[in-house]
C-alpha positions, 0 to 999 in steps of 0.5 A: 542488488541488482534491479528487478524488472517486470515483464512489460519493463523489458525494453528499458532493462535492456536499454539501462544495460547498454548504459551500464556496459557505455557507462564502464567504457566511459571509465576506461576512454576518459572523462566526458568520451561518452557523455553525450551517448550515455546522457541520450541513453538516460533519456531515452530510457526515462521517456520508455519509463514515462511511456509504459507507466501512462499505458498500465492496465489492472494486471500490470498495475497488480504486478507493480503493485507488488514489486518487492522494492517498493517502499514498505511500513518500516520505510514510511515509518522511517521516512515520515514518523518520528520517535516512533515507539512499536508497540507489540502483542494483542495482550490476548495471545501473541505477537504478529509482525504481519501488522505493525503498530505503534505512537509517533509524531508525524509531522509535529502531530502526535499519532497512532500509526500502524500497516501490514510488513511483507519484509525484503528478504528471506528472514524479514519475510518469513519474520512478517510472514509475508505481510498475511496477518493472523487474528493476532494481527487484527486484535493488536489494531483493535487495541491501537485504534482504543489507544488512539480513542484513550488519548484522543490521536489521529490514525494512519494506517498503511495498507499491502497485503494480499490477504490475511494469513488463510491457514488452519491455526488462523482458522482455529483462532477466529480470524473472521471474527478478529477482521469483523472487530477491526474493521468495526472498530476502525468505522466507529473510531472517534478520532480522525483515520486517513488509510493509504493503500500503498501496494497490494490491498487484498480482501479483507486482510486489507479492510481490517485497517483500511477503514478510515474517515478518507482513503487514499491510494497511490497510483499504481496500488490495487484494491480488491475483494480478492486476488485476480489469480483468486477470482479467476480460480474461483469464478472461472475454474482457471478456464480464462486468465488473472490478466482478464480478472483484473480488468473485470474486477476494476482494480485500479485506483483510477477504477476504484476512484470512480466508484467512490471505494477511495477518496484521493490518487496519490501520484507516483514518481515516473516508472512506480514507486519503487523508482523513487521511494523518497519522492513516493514516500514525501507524496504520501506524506503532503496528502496524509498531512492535507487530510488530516488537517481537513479533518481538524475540529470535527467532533467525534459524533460528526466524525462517525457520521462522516464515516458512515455517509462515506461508507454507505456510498459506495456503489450508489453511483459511478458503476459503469 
């Protein structure tokens, strides 16, 4: 599959492509002919990467944010869980592989983990209905987070999604009052919750899962009430553009940090995530490990009121 580049990435797609045309001449002219070409090339093209990546603003993080490469549920559950057992259906109506749940052992520790899947491909996505999930999806986390309660396991939960699934059987089903009962499940949990918002989270389809005793975020991950192309239709008629309503929103994790909405920025490989999905995913990992390790020996009463002191502060300070 060949490389998919955003816009602002287009000066190192052309120079990667002068690499790769050098890189089939070195084929053909002998061992070593070009290597000291295609090694200045790769570095050249690495510091463009370094470059762009250290300049992002909010819409380009947006953009990043939702690269399709990027590692998805299945790949942090593949890399990070092991003996992972999905469990699927709300036992109410049906099954949503919007959001995808189940028991595992991450890192020695036995846990409930559960995120929204967007899928790859064409089959995979329409399979997870592009990460928008239904009531269904909501009421299938509520009954992980009582599982997890049951057998007293902590909860990781890996937030991207744009937003839950607007349409009218979504509606007819109650997808508010599904959101609204997750998202209070979620905050009077009596287990350890460490949420990690690894691409796009998007109003409250992300909220639903994302309430945990820390929240974390990757660098180039975003976290709004509502997508920037949203915010700009709805508050400006579409008289200004998505780029203005990223900035305006604050967005990023660096914005988000500052006003106390996440705990921790997990640092991403050079040029995202997606350009190194192992070293993104073992980033994760080591700071899902640390938090929840200072969440040891907490009792249930002191993890809800540590939850609710956590949530209660947001916007009292760092607004600027």
């Amino acid at each position: 599959m060949a490389p998919h580049y955003l816009e602002f990435e287009r000066p190192i797609a052309d120079l990667e492509a002068k690499i790769e045309e050098l890189s089939k001449l070195s084929d053909t002219a002998g061992p070593g002919a070009l290597d000291e070409e295609l090694e200045a090339l790769r570095a050249r093209a690495q510091a463009l990467r370094i470059e762009a990546y250290s300049n992002l603003d909010a819409w380009q993080k947006t953009l990043v944010s939702r690269h399709p490469e990027r590692p998805h549920f299945v790949d942090y559950v593949g890399a990070l869980i092991a003996e992972f057992q999905e469990l699927r259906g709300d036992r109410k109506f049906a099954d949503d592989q919007a959001i995808m749940g189940g028991i595992g052992r991450f890192r020695g520790r036995s846990v409930v983990v559960m995120g929204h899947e967007k899928g790859r491909d064409t089959a995979s996505r329409v399979k997870h209905n592009f990460g928008y999930a239904r009531p269904e999806g909501y009421r299938k986390a509520v009954r992980l987070f009582e599982l997890a309660e049951r057998f007293k396991l902590p909860v990781i939960s890996f937030v991207d999604t744009t937003a839950a699934y607007p349409g009218v059987s979504s509606e007819e089903r109650g997808v508010a009052e599904a959101i609204a009962r997750s998202t209070e499940k979620a905050l009077m949990l009596d287990v350890p919750m460490v949420a990690v918002v690894t691409g796009e989270g998007g109003s409250g389809g992300a909220l639903g899962i994302a309430c945990g005793s820390r929240v974390l975020i990757l660098e180039h991950a975003v976290y709004s009430v509502i997508p920037p192309e949203g915010a700009n239709s709805i508050l400006w008629r579409g008289s200004r553009t998505p780029a203005e309503a990223a900035r305006a929103m604050k967005i990023s994790a660096q914005d988000l940090l500052k006003m106390k909405i996440v705990d921790r920025i997990i640092p991403e490989p050079a040029g995202g995530a997606h350009a190194d999905p192992r070293a993104a995913m073992t980033a994760v990992g080591d700071a899902v490990e640390a938090e929840l390790k200072a969440l040891e020996g907490f009792s249930a009463v002191e993890l809800r009121a540590k939850r609710a002191e956590r949530f209660y502060a947001i916007g009292r300070s760092g607004l600027s």
